[in-house]
N, C-alpha and C positions, 0 to 999 in steps of 0.2 A: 410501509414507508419505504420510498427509496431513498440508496443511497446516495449523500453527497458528494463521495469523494472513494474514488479506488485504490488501495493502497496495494504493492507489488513488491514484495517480500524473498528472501531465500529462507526455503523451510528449511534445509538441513544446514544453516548456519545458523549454531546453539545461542551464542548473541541475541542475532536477529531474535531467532524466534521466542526468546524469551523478553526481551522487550515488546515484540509484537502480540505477549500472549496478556501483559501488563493494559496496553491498549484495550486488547478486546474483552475484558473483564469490564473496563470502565464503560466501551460501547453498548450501554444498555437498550439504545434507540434505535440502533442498528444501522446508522449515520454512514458506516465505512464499509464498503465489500472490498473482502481480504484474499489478496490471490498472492496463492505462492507458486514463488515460478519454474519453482523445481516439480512441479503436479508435474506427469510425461505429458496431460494434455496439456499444458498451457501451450500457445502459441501465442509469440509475440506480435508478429505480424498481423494476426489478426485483432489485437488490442491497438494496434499503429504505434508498437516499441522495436526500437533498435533491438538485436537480439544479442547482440557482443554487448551494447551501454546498459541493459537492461538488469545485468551480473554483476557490475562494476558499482551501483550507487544505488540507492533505494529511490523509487518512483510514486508518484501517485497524482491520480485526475480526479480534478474538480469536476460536479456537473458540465458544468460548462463547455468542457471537454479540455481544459489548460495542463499542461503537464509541469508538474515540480519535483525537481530530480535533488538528490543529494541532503541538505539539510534544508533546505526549502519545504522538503516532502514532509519532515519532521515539523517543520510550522505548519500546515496544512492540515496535520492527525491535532494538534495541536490545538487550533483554531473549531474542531467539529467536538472531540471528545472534552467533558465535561472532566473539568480539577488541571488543566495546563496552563 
């Protein structure tokens, strides 16, 4: 199944990633691919993210290719994962 929606995370923000680890428990479907942006390969650029705005707010794309930054991104996990 592919995903509908890319969610883009800081892993070594304890926060984040413990609500992002809450998320991927419930994604049994596999609805989300989870990129954290601290991995040394991510590049933004090659996703088409800002790389300064990218650290500042949580992101994440729709298939469609729409980007939701901030608490947007949060209705978006919201909207695919099951129990929100």
């Amino acid at each position: 199944m592919n995903p509908v929606l890319t969610v883009y995370f800081d892993g070594l923000c304890k926060v984040c990633s413990h609500e992002i680890e809450i998320y991927r428990r419930r994604d049994r479907t596999a609805q989300v691919r989870w990129v954290d942006i601290m991995d040394p390969r991510f590049e933004p650029a090659s996703e088409g993210l800002d790389p300064v705005l990218i650290h500042q707010e949580m992101h994440a794309r729709r298939s469609d290719g729409a980007l939701a930054v901030g608490v947007e991104a949060f209705v978006e996990i919201w909207k695919v994962i099951p129990g929100f």
